[in-house]
N, C-alpha and C positions, 0 to 999 in steps of 0.2 A: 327733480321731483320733490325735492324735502324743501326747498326753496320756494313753488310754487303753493306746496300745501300750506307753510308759516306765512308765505303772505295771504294767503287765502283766511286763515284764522286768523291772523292780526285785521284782514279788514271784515271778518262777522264780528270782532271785539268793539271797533268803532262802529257800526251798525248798530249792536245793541245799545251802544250809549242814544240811540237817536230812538230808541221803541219805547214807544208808549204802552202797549199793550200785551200781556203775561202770556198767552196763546202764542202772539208772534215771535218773544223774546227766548222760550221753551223749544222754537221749531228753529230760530237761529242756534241755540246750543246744540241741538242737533247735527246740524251741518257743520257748525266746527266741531262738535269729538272726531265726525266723520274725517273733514280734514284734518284733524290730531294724528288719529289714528292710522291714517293709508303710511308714511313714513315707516312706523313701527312694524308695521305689515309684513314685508319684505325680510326683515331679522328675526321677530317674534307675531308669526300671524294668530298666535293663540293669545299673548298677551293685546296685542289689536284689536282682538275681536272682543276680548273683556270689558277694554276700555271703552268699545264703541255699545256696546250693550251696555253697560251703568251710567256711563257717560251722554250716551244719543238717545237711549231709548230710554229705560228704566228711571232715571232720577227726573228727566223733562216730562216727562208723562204722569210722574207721583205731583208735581209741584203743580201742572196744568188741574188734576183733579183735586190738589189740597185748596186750590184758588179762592182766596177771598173776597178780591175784588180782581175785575179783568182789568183795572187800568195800575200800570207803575206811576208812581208817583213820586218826583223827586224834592229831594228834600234837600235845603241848602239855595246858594245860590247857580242859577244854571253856567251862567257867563265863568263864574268860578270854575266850576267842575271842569267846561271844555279847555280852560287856561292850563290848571294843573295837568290835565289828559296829555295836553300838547307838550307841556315841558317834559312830561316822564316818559314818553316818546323820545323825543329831541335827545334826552341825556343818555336815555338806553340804547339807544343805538350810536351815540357816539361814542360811548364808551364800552359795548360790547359789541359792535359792529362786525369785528373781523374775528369773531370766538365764532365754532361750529362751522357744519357745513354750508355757506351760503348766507352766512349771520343770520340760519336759525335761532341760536343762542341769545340772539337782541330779539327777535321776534316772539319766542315764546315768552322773556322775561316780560316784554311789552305787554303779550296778552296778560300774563298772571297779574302785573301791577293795574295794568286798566279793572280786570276784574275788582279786585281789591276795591280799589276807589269805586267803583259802580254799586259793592255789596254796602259802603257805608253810606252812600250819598242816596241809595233808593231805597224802594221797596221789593219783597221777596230776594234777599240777599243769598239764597238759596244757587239761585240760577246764575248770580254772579261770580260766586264759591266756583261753581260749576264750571264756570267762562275761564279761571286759574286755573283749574285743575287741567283742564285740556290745554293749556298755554304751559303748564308743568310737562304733561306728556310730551309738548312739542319738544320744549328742550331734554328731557331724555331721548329721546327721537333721536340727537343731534349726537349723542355721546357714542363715540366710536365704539368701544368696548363696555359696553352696556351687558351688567349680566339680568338673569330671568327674574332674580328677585328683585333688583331695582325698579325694572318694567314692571311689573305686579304691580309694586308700590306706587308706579307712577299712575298707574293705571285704574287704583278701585279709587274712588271720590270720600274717603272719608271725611271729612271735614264736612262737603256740603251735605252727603248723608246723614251727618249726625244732627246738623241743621234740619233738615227736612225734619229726620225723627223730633226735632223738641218740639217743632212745628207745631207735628202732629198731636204729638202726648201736652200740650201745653197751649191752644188754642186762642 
């Protein structure tokens, strides 16, 4: 199950590198907190259920309404961006491959680095913040002995929250 849910958010991670449009890339973070979260589910369905409410609903929904423009727009060059993509794939999974259940631990590390690179290369860096933090969940997902406060932590989006908020207070 943990295994199909991180490849399922590893491939809305790449997805999003292909969206052009802030509607569509808001309703892909959705589906992946969803698949973040189902793992977590099972050990802590309260912490689950937090994540998927800041992470699915609550922060894609602020960032759909804060929108300034409906198109992303990337900055840099494109060819570059998918080059870098492909090697920090390539490296993280051969070098965390066999950590976690099913090398979750490569997959979620994959989603968080892909994010990262999406938040500096586009626009609305918000939703990419976003795209980590549920690629974070995944890998706490994956840790055996995972206590309640870790999952908490994995699970509120501070970072892209606090993004969103400059956002807003700073227009």
């Amino acid at each position: 199950m943990i295994a199909v849910a991180g490849a399922a958010t590893l491939l809305l991670s790449v997805w999003l590198l292909l969206t052009r449009r802030v509607d569509t890339a808001a309703r892909l973070c959705t589906l992946q907190a969803l698949c973040a979260a189902v793992p977590l589910g099972d050990r802590m369905p309260a912490a689950a259920i937090l994540a998927f409410a800041l992470n699915g609903v609550a922060l894609p929904s602020a960032v759909m309404r804060m929108r300034d423009s409906p198109m992303l727009v990337p900055r840099g060059r494109v060819l570059l961006r998918w080059a870098v993509a492909f090697v920090l794939l390539v490296v993280t999974i051969v070098v965390l491959g066999n950590v976690g259940a099913g090398g979750t631990v490569a997959t979620g590390t994959s989603v968080v680095l892909l994010g990262l690179l999406m938040a500096g290369l586009r626009g609305h860096p918000t939703l990419y913040l976003l795209s980590s933090q549920n690629g974070l969940l995944l890998v706490a997902s994956a840790s055996p002995d995972l206590s309640v406060s870790a999952a908490l932590a994995a699970a509120v989006p501070l970072i892209p929250g606090l993004v969103l908020a400059d956002a807003w207070l700073h227009p």
